[in-house]
Backbone of each chain as ProteinMPNN parsed JSONL, in Angstrom:
{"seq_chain_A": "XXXXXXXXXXXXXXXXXXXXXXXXXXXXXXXXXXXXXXXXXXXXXXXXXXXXXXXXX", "coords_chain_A": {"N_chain_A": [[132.622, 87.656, 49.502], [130.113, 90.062, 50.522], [129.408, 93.21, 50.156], [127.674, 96.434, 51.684], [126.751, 98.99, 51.982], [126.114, 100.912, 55.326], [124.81, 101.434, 58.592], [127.204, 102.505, 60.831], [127.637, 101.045, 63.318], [127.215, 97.425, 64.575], [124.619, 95.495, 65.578], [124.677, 94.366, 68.787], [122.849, 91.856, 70.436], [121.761, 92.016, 73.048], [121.243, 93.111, 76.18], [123.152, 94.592, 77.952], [126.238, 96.437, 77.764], [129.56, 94.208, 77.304], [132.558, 93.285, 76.795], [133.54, 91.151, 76.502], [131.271, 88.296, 75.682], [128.991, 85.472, 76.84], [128.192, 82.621, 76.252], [125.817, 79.617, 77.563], [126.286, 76.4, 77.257], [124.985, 72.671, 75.942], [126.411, 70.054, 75.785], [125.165, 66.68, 73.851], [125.017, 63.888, 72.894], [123.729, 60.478, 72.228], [124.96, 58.886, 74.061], [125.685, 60.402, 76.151], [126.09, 63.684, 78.273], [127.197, 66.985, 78.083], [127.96, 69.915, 79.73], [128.768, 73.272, 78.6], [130.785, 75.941, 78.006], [131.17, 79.2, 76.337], [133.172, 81.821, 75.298], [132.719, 84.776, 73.491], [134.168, 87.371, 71.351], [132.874, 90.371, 70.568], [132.807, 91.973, 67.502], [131.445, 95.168, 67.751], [131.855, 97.168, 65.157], [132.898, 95.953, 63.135], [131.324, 93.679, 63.185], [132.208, 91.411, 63.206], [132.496, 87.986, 64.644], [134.56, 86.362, 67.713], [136.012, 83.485, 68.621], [136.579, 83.99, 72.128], [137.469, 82.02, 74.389], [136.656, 78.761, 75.644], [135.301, 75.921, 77.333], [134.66, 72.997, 78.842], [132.277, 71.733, 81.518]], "CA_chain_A": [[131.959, 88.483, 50.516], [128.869, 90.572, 50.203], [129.299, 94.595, 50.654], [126.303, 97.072, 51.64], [126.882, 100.695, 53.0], [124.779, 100.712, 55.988], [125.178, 102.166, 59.642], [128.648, 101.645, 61.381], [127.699, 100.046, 64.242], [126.091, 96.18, 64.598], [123.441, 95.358, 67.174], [124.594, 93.003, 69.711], [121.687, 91.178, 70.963], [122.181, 92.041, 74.649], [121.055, 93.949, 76.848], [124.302, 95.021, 78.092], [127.372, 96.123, 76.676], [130.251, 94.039, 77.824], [133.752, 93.443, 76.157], [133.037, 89.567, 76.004], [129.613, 87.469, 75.898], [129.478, 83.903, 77.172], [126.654, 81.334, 75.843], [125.947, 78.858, 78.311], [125.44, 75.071, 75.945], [124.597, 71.572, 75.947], [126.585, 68.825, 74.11], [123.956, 66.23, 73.578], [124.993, 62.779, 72.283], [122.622, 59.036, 73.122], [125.011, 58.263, 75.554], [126.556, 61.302, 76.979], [125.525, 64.998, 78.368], [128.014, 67.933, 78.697], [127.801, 70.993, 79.764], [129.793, 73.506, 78.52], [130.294, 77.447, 77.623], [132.032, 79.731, 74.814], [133.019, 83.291, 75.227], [132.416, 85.55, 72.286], [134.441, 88.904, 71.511], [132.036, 90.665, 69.044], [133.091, 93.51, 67.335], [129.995, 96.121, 66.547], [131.811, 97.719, 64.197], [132.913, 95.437, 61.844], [130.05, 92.036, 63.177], [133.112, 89.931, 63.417], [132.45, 87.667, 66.223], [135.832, 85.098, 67.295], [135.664, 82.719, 70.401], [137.639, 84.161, 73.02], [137.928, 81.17, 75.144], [135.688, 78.246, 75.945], [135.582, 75.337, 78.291], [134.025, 72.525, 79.565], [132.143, 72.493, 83.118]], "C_chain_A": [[131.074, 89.537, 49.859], [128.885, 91.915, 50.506], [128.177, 94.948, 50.322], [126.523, 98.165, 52.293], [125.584, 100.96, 53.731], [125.222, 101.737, 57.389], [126.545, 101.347, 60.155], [128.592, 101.03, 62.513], [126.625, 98.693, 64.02], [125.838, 95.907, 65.89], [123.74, 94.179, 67.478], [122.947, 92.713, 70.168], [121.635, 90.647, 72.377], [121.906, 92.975, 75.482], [121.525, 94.81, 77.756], [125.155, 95.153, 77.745], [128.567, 95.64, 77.601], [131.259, 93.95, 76.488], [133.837, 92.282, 75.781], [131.839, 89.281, 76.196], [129.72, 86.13, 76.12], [127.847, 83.309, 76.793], [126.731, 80.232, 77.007], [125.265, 77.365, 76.54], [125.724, 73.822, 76.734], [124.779, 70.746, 75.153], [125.657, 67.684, 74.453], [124.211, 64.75, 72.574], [123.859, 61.659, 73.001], [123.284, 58.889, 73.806], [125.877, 59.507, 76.315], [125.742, 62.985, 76.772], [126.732, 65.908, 78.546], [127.449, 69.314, 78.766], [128.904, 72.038, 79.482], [129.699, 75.489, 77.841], [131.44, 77.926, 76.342], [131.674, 80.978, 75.456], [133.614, 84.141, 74.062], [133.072, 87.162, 72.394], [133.724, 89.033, 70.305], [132.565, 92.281, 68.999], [131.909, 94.424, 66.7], [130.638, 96.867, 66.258], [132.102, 97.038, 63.014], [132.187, 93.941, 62.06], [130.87, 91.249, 63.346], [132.853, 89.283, 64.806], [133.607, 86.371, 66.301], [135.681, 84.491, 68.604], [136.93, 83.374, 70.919], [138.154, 83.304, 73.906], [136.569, 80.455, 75.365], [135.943, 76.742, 76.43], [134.161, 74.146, 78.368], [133.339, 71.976, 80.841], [131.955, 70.711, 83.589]], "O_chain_A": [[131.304, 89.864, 48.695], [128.136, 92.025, 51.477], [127.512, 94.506, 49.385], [126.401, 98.046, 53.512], [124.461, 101.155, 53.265], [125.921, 102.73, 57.19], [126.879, 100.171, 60.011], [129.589, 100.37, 62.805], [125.526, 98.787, 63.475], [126.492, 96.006, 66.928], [123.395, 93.145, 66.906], [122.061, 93.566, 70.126], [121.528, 89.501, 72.815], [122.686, 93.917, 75.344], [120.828, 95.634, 78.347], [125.552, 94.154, 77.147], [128.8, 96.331, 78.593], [130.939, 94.393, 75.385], [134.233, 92.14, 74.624], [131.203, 90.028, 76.938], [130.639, 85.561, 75.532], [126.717, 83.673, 77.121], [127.878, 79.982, 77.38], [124.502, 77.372, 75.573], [126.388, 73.74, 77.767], [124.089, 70.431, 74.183], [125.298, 67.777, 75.627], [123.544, 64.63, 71.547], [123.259, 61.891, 74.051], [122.677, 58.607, 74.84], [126.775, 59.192, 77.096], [125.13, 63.433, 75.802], [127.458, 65.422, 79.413], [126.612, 69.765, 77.983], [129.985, 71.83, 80.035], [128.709, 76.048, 77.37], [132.228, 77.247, 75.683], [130.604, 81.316, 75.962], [134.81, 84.161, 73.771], [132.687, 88.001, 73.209], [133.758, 88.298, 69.318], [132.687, 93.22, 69.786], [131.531, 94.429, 65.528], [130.418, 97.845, 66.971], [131.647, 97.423, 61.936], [132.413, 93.063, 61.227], [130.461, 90.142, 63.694], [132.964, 89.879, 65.878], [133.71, 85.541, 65.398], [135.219, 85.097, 69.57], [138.031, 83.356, 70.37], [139.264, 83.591, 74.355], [135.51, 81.083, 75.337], [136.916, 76.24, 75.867], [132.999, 74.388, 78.042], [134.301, 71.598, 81.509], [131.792, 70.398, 84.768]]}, "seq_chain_B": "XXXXXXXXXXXXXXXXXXXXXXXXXXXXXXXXXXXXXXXXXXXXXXXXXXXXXXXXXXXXXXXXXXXXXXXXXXXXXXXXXXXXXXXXXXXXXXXXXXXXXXXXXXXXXXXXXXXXXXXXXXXXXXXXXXXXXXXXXXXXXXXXXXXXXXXXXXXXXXXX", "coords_chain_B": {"N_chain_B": [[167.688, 164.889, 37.739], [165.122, 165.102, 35.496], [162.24, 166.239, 35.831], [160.142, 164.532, 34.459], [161.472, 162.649, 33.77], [161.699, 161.597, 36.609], [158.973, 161.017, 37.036], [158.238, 158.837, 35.614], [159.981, 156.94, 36.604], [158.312, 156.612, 38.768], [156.115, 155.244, 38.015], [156.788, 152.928, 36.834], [157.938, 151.764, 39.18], [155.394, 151.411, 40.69], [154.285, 149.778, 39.3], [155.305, 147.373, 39.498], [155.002, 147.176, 41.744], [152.207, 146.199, 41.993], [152.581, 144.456, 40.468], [153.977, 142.532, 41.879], [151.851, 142.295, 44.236], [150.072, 140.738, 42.706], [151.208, 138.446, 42.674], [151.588, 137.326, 44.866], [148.994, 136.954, 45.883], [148.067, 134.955, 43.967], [149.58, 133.332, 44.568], [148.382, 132.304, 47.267], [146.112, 132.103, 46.573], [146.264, 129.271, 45.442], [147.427, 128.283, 47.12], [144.753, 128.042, 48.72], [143.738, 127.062, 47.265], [145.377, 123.877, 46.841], [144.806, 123.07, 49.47], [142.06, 122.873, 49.984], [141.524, 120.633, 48.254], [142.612, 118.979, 49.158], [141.575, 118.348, 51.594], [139.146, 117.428, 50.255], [139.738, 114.971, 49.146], [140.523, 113.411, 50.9], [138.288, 113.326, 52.703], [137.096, 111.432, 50.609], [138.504, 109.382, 50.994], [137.956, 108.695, 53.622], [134.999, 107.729, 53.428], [134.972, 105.735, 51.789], [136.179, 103.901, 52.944], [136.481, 100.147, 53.335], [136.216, 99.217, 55.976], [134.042, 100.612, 57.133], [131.874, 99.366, 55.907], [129.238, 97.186, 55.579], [129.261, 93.292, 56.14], [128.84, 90.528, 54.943], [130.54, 88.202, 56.909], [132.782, 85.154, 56.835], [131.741, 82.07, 57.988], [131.877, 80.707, 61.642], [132.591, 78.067, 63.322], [132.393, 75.891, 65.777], [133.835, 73.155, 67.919], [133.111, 72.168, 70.737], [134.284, 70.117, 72.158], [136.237, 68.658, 71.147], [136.312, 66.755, 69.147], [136.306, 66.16, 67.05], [134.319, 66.907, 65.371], [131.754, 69.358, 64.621], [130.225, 70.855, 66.968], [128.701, 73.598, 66.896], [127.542, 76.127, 65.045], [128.05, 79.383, 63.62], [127.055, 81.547, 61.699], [126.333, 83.964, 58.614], [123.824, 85.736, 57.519], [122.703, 87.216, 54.783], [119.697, 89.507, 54.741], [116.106, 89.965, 53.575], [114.608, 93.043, 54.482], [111.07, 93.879, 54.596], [110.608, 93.417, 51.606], [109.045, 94.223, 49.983], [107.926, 96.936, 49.926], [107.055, 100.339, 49.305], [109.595, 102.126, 49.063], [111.443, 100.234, 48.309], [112.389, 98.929, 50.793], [114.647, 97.326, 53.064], [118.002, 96.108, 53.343], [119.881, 93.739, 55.289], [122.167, 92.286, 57.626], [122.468, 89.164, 59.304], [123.812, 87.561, 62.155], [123.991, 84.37, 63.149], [123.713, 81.829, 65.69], [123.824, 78.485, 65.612], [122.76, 75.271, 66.836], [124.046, 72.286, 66.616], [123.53, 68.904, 65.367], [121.542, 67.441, 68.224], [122.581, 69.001, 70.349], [122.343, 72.271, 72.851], [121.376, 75.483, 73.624], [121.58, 77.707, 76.233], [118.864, 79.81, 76.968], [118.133, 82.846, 77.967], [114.532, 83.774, 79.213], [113.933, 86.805, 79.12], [115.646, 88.322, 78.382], [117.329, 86.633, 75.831], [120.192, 84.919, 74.374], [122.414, 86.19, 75.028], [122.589, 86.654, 77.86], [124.413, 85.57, 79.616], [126.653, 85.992, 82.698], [127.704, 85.006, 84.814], [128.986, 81.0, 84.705], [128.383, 79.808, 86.697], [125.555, 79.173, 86.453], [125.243, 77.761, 84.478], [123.012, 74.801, 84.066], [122.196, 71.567, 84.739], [119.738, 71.154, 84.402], [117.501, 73.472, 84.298], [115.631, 76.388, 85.877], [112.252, 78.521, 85.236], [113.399, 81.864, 84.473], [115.1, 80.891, 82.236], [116.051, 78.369, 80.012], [116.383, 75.767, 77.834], [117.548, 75.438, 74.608], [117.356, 73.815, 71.43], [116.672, 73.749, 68.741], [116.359, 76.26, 67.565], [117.738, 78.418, 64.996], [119.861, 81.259, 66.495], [119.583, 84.658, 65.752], [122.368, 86.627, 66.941], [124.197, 89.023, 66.38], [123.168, 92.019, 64.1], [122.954, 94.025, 61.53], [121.686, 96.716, 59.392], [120.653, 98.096, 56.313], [118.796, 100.61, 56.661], [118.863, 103.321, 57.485], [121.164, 105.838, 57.422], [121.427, 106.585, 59.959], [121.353, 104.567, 61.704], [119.379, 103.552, 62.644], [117.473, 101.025, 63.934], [114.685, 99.104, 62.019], [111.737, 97.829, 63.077], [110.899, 95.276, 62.418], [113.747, 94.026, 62.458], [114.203, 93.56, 64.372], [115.516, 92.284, 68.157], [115.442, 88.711, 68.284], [114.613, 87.076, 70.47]], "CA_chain_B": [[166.549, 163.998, 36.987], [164.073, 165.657, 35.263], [160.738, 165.987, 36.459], [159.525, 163.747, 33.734], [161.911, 160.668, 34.022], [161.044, 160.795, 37.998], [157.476, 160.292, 37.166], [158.272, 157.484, 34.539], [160.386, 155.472, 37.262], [157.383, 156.308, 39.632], [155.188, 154.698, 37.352], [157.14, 151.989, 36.761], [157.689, 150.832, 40.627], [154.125, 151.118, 40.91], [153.657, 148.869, 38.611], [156.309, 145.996, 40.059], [154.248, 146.565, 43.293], [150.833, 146.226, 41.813], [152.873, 143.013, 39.888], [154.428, 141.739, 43.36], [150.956, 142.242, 44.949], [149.512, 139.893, 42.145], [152.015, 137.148, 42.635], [151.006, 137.043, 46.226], [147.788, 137.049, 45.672], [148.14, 133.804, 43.132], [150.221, 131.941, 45.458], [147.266, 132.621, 48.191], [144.716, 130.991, 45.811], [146.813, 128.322, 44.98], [147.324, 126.972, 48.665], [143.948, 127.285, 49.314], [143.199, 125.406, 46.347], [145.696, 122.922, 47.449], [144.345, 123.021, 50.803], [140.764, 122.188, 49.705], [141.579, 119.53, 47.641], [143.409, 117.956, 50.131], [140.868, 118.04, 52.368], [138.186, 116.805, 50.174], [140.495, 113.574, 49.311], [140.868, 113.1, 52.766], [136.94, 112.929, 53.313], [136.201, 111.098, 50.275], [138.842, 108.403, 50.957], [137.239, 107.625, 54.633], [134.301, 107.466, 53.179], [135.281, 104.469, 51.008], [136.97, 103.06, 53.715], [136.2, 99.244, 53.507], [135.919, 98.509, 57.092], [132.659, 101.014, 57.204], [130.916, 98.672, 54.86], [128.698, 96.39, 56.289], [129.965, 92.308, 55.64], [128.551, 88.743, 55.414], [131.64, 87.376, 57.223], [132.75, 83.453, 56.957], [130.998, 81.127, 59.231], [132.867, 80.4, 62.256], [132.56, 76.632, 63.506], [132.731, 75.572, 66.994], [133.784, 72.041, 68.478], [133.225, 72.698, 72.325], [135.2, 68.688, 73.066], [137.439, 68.634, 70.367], [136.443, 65.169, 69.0], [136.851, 66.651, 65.509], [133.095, 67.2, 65.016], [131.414, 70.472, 64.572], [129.229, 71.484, 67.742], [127.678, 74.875, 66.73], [128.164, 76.948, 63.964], [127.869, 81.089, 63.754], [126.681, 81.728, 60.345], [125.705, 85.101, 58.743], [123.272, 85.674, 55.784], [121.931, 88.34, 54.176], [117.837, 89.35, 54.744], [115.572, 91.387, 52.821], [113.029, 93.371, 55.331], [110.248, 94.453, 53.989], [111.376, 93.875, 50.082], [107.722, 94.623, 49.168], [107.479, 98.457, 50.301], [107.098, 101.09, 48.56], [110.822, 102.724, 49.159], [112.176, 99.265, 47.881], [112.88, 98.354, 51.683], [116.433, 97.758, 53.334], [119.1, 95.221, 53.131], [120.473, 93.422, 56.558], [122.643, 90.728, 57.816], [122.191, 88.709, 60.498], [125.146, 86.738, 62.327], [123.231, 83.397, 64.069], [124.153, 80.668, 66.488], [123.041, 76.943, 65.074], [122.882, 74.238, 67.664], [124.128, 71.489, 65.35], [122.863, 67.698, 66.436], [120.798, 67.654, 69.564], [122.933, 70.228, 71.201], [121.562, 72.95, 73.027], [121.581, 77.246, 74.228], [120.805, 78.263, 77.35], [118.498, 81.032, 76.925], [116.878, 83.918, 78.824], [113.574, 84.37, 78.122], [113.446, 88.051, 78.814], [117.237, 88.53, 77.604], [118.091, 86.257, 75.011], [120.924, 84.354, 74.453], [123.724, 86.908, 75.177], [122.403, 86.773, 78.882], [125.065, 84.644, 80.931], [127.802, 86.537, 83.12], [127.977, 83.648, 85.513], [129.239, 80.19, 83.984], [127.584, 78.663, 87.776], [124.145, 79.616, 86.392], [125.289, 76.902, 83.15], [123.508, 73.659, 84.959], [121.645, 70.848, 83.581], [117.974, 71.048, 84.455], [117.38, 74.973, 84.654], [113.971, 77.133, 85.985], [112.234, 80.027, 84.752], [113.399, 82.244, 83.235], [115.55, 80.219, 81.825], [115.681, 77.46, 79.46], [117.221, 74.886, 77.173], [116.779, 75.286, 73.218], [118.19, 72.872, 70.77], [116.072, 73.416, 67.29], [116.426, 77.403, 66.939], [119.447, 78.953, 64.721], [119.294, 82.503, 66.7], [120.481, 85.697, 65.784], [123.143, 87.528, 68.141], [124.148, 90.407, 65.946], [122.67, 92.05, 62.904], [122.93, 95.326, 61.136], [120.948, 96.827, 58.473], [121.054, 99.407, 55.364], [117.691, 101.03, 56.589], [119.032, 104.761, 57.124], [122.733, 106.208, 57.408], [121.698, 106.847, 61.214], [121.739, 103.354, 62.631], [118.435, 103.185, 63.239], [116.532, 99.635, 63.553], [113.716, 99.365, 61.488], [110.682, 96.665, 64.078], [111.053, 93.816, 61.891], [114.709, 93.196, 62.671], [114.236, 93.271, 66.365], [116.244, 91.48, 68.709], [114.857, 87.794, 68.206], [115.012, 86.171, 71.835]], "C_chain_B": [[165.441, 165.329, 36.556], [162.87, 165.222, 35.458], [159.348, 164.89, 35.604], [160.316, 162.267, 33.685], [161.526, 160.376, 35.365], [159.515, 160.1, 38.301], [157.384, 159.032, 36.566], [158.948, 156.111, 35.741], [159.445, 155.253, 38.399], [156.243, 155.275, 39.33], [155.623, 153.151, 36.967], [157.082, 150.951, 38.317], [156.501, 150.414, 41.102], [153.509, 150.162, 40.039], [154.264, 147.083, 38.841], [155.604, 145.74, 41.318], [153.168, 146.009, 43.054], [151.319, 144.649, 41.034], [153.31, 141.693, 40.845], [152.937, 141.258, 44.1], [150.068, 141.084, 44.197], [149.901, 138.949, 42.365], [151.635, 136.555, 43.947], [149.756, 136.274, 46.487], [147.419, 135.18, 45.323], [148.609, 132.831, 44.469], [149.3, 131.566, 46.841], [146.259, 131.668, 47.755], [145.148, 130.134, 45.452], [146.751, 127.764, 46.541], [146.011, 127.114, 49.091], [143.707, 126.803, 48.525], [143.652, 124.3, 46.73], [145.393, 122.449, 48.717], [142.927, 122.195, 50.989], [140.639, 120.833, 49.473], [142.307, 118.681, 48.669], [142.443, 117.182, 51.068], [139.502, 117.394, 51.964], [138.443, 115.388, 50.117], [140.54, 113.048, 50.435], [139.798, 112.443, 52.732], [136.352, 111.79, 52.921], [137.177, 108.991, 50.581], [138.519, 107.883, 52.502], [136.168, 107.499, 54.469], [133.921, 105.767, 52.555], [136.115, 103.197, 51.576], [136.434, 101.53, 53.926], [135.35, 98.656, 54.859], [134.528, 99.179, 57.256], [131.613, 100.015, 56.735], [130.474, 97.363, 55.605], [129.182, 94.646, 55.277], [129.44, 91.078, 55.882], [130.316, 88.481, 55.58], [131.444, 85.887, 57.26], [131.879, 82.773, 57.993], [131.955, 80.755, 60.104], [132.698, 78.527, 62.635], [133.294, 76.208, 64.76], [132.301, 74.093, 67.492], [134.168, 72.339, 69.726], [134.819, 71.51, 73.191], [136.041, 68.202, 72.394], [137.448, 67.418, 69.651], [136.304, 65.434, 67.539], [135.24, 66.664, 64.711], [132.41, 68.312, 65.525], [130.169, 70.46, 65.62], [128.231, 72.269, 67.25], [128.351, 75.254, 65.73], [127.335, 78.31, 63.85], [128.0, 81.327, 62.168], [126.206, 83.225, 59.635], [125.242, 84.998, 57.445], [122.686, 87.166, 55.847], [120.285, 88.685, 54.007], [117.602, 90.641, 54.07], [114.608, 91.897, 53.894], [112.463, 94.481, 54.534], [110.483, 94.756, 52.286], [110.104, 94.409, 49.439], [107.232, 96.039, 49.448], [108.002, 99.225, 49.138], [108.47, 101.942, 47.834], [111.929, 101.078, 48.911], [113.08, 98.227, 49.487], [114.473, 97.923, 52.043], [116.961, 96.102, 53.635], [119.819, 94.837, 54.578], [120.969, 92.373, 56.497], [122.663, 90.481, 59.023], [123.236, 87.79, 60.753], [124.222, 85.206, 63.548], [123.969, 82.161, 64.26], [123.31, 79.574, 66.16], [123.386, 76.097, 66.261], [122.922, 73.021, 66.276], [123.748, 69.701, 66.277], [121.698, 68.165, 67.427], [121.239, 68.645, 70.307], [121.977, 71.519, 71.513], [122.046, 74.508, 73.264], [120.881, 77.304, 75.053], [120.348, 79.673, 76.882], [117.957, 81.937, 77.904], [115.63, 84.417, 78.407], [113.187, 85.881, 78.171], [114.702, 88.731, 78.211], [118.155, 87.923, 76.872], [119.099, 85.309, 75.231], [122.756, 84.717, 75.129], [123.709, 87.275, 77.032], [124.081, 86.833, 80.366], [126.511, 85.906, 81.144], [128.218, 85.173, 84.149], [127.863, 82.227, 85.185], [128.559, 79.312, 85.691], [126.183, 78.299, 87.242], [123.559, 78.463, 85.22], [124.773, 75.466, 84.579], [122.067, 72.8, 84.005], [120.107, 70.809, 83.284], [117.783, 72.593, 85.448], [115.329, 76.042, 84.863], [113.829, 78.314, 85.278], [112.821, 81.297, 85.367], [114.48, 81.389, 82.355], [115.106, 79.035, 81.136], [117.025, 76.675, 78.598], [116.835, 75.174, 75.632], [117.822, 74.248, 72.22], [117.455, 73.15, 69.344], [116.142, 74.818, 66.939], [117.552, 77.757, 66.21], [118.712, 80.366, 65.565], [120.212, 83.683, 66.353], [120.971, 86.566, 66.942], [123.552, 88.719, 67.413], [123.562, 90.4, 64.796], [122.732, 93.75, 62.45], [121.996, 95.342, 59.659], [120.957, 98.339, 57.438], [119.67, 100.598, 55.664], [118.095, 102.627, 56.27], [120.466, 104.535, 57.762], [122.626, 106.417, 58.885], [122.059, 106.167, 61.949], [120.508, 102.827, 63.225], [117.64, 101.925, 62.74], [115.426, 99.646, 63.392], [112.74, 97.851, 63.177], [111.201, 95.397, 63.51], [112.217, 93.189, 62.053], [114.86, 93.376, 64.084], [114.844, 91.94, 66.768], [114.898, 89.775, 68.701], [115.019, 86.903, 69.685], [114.546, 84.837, 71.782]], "O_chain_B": [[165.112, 166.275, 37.272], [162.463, 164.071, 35.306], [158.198, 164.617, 35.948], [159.844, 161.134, 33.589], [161.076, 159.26, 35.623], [159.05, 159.289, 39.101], [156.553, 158.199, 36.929], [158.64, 154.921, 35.796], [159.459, 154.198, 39.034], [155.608, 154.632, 40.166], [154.762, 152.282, 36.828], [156.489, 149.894, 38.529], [156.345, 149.387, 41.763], [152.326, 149.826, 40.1], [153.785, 146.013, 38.466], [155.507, 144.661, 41.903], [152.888, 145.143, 43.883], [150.489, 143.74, 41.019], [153.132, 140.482, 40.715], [152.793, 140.101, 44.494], [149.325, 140.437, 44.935], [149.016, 138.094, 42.349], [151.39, 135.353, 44.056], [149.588, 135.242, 47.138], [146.807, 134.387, 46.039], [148.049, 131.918, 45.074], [149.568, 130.518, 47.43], [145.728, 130.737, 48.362], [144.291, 129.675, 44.697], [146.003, 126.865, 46.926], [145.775, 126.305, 49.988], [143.273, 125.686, 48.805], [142.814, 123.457, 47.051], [145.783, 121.319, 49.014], [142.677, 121.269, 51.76], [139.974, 120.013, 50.107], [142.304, 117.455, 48.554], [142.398, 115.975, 51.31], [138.751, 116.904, 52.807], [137.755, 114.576, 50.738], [140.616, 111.825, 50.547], [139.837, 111.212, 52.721], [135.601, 111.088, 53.598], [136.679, 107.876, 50.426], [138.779, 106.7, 52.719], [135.729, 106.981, 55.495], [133.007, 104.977, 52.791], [136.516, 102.134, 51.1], [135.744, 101.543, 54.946], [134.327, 97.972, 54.897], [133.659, 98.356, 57.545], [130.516, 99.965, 57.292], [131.28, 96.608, 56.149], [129.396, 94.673, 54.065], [129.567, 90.555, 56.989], [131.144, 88.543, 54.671], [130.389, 85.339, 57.578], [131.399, 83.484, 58.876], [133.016, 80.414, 59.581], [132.767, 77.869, 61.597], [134.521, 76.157, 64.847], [131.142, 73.686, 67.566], [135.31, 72.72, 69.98], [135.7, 71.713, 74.026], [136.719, 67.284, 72.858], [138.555, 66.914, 69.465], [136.155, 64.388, 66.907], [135.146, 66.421, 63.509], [132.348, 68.429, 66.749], [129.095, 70.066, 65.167], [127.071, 71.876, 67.13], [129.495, 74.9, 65.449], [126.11, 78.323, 63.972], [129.077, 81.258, 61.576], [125.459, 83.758, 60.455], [125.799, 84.465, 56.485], [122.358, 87.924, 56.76], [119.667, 88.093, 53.122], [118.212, 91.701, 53.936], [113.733, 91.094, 54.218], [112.951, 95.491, 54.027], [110.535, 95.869, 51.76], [110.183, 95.022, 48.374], [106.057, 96.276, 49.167], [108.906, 98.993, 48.336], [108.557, 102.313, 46.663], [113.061, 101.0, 49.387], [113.914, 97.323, 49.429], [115.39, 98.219, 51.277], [116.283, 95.173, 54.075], [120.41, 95.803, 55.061], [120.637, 91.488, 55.709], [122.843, 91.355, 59.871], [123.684, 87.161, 59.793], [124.007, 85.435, 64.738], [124.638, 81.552, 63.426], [122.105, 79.664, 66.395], [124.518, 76.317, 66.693], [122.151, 72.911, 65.323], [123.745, 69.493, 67.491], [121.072, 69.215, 67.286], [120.414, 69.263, 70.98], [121.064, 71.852, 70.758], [123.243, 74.7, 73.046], [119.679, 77.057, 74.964], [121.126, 80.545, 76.496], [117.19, 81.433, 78.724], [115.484, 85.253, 77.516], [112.286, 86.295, 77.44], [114.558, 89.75, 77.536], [119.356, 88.191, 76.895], [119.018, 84.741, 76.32], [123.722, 84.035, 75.472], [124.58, 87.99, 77.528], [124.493, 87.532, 81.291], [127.146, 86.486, 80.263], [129.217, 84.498, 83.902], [126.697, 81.844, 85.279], [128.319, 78.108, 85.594], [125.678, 77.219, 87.55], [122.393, 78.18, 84.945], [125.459, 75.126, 85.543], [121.323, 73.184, 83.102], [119.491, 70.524, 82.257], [117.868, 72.797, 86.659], [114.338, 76.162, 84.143], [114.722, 79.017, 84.805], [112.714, 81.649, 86.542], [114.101, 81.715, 81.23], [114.01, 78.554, 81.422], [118.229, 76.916, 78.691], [115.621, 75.124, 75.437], [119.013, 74.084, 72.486], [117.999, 72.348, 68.585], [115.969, 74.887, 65.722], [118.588, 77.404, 66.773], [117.516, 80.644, 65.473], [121.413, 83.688, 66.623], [120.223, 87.123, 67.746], [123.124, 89.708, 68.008], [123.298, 89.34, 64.228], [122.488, 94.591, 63.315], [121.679, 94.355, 58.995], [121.245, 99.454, 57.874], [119.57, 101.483, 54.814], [117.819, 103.181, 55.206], [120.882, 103.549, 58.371], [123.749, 106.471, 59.386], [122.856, 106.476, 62.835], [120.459, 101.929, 64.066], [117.243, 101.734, 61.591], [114.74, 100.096, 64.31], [113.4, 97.226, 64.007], [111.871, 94.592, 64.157], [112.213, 91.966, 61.912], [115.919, 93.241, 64.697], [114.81, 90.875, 66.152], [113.727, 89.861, 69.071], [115.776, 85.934, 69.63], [114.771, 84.068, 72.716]]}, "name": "protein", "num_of_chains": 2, "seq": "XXXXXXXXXXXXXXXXXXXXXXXXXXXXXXXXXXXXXXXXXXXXXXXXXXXXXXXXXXXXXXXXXXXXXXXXXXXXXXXXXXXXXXXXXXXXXXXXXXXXXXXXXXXXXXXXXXXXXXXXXXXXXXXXXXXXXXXXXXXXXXXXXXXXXXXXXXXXXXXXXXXXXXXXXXXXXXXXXXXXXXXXXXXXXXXXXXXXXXXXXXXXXXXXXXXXXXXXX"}
């Protein structure tokens, strides 16, 4: 791992702050489509991001 | 007593007080010395505190259907912005979502990827603003060594 003394918080990329983030996705094989999501706890203080739960629709 | 030994034991007590008053004194400058020092240890060991320190963390690796093949993967690297400035420019990492295969991200095009609160809104053939992407890796978080304030330099702007 790579240390750098920088600012203590990391910039979600959101325009709201929530407590989870959900991606909406698209599995994508030749013969099959799914749809399906992932929800993201991100921590801005230490960037860790871990799936909190995720599903298919 | 003669008027000359009472002055001698006067002279003496005054001198156990003026020796008491020193000892005081000492033990005064001694706890705040110990006091100081305590408190600079204190400062300098949250300073050094690990978790402050900014971190390329592991890659995470997400199979959405469990068929033992890697969907997406959340990757973080290390960027230089602006390594060619004058002030030697600042040090960042970026944490980004890969669509691996054909797979895709619903995006927002005026809010990114971190958009969705409603999993109804996930559907297969989506209008503007919205979209489908399958060939971008994108970054969702990122921090950077620019200044001790937190402030984001332009160039690492949110990438939508």
């Amino acid at each position: 791992m790579q240390k750098a003394i920088g600012p203590e918080k990391w910039d979600i990329h959101s325009d709201s702050n929530h407590s989870t983030y959900f991606l909406g996705l698209k599995l994508v094989n030749d013969s099959d489509l799914q749809l399906a999501w992932v929800e993201l706890d991100i921590n801005n203080r230490t960037g860790i991001i871990t799936i909190a739960d995720k599903g298919i629709l | 007593m003669k008027s000359k030994d009472f002055i001698f034991i006067m002279m003496s007590n005054k001198k156990r007080i003026i020796l008491q008053n020193n000892k005081n004194t000492m033990k005064n400058y001694l706890l705040v010395l110990v006091g100081i020092s305590f408190i600079i240890f204190a400062s300098c060991s949250n300073s050094l505190n690990s978790d402050d320190a900014a971190v390329i963390h592991d890659s995470i690796e997400i199979d959405l259907d469990e068929d033992g093949f890697v969907d997406y993967n959340i990757n973080y690297t290390g960027v230089d912005i602006d390594p060619i400035s004058t002030d030697g420019g600042a040090y960042g990492i970026e944490g980004h979502i890969r669509p691996l295969g054909k797979n895709e991200i619903l995006r927002h095009r005026d809010k990114g990827h971190l958009f969705l609160r409603n999993l109804n809104d996930i559907k297969e053939n989506v209008a503007e603003p919205l979209n489908w992407r399958s060939s971008f890796s994108t970054s969702i978080v990122t921090i950077t060594t620019t200044n001790a304030e937190g402030d984001w330099p332009r160039k690492m702007g949110h990438t939508f």
